[in-house]
C-alpha positions in Angstrom: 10.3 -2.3 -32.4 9.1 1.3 -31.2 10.5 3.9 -32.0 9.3 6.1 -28.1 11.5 9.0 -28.1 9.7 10.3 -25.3 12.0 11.0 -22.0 12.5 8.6 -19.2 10.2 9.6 -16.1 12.0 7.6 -13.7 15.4 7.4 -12.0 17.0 4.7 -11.0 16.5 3.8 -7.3 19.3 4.1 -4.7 19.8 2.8 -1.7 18.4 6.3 0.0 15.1 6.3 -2.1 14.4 2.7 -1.3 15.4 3.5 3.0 13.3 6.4 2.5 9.9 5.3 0.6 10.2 2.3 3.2 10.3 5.1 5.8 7.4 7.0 4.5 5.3 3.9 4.3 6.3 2.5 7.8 5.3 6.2 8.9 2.0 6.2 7.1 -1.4 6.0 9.3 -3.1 6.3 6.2 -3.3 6.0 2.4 -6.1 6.7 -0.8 -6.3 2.8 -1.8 -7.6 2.3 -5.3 -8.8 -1.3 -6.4 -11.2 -2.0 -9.6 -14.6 -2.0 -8.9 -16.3 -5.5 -9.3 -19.8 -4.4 -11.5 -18.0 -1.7 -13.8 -14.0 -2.3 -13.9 -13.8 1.4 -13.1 -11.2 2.3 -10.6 -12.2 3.3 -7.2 -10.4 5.7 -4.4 -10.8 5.2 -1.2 -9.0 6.2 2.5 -8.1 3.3 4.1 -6.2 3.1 7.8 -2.6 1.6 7.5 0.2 -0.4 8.8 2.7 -2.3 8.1 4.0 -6.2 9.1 7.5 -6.3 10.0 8.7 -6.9 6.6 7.4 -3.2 5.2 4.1 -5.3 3.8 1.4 -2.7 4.1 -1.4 -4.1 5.9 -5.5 -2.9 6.4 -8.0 -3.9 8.3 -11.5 -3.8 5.9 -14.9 -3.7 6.4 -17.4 -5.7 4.0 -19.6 -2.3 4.1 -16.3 -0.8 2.8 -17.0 -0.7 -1.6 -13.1 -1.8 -1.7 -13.3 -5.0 0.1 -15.6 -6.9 -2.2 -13.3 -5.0 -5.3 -10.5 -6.8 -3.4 -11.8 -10.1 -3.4 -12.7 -9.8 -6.6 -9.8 -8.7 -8.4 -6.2 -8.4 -5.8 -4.5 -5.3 -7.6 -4.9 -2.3 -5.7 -2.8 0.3 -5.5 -2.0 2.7 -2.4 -1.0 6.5 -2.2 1.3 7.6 0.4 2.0 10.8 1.3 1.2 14.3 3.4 0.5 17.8 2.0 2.0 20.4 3.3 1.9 24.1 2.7 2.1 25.4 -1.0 2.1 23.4 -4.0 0.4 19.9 -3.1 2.3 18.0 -5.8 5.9 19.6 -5.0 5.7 17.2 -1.5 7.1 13.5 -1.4 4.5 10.9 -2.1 4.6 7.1 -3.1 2.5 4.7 -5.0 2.5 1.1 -4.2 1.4 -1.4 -6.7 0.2 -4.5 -4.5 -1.6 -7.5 -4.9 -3.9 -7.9 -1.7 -4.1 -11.8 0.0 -6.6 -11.9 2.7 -5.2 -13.0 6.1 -7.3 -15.4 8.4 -8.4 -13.1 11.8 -8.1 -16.4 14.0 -4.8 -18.0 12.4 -1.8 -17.0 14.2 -0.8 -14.9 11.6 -3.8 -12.8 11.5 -4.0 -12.5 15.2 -0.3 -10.9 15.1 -1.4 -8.4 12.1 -4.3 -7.6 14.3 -2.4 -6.9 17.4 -0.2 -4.5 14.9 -3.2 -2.5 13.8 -4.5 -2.6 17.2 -1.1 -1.1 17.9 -0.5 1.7 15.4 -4.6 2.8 15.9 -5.9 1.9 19.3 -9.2 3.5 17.7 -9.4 0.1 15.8 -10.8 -1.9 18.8 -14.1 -0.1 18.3 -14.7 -2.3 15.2 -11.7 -5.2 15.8 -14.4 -7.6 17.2 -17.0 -7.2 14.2 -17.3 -10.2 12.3 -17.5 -8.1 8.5 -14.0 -7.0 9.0 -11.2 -8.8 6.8 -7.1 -8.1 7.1 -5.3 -7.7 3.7 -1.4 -8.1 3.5 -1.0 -6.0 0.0 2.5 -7.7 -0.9 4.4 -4.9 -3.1 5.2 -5.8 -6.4 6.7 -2.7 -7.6 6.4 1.0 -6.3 6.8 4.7 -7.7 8.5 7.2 -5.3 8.4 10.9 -5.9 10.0 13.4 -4.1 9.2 16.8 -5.9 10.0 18.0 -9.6 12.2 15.6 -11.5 12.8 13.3 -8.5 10.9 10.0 -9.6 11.9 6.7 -9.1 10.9 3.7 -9.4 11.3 0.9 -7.1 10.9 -3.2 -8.0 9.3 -5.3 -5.5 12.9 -7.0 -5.0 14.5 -3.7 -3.7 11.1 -2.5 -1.8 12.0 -6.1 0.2 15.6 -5.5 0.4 16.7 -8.1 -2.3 14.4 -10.7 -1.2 11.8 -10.6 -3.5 8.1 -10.0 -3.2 6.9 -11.3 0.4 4.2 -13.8 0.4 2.0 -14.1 3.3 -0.7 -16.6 4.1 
């Protein structure tokens, strides 16, 4: 047994964290993604473009020229940070992390042509690229998630509430 007397960090999540971080990431056109780098194990940032499936399941659209695709195949935790910075001091504005586990989605089953067709949707900019044969579609299925919204407003959110009671989603 430990004897931690440090103070809790996060809040227990309400029903108005959970509506809004599911807002913020339904809102989100992008996000820094950071997966584990395959040669090294070091973490690696990257921008990726975003959307979501209709279930709140962030989705991306990858390239295999991209350093975090191979790092997704090779290990599925990533993690995604959500958020905009505004005027003053960058970490007094809401953000979330979402800690995911990616599963690849096949382009030509029907659920990958349906993910397509909602990236295609959210950044019409992705048809330049939508018919190269390098690019993969991750589903990152949220296991758990950090919301913060300013000084002394963390929370933390399981994978069962981020899905509305219903657990972690699996997709194909």
């Amino acid at each position: 047994m430990t004897n931690d007397k440090r103070p809790q960090v996060f809040r227990e999540a309400t029903p108005e964290v959970i509506a809004t971080l599911r807002g913020m990431v339904a809102a989100a056109r992008h996000a820094a993604m950071a997966t584990l780098e395959p040669e090294t194990g070091f973490p690696l940032a990257t921008r990726v473009g975003l959307t979501t499936l209709a279930d709140g399941t962030p989705l991306v659209f990858v390239s295999m020229l991209a350093a975090h695709t191979p790092a997704l195949l090779a290990d599925p935790r990533a993690s995604l940070l959500i958020g905009e910075v505004g005027r003053g001091d960058p970490v007094a504005h809401p953000r979330a992390t979402l800690y995911c586990r990616a599963e690849q989605i096949a382009r030509q089953s029907p659920e990958g042509m349906a993910a397509l067709e909602r990236i295609l949707a959210s950044n019409p900019k992705a048809r330049l690229y939508a018919g190269l044969p390098d690019f993969m579609l991750f589903a990152l299925s949220v296991e758990h998630a950090t919301y913060n919204g300013g000084f002394g407003k963390a929370f933390r959110v399981s994978g069962a509430e981020y899905y509305g009671g219903q657990g972690v989603a699996a997709h194909p």
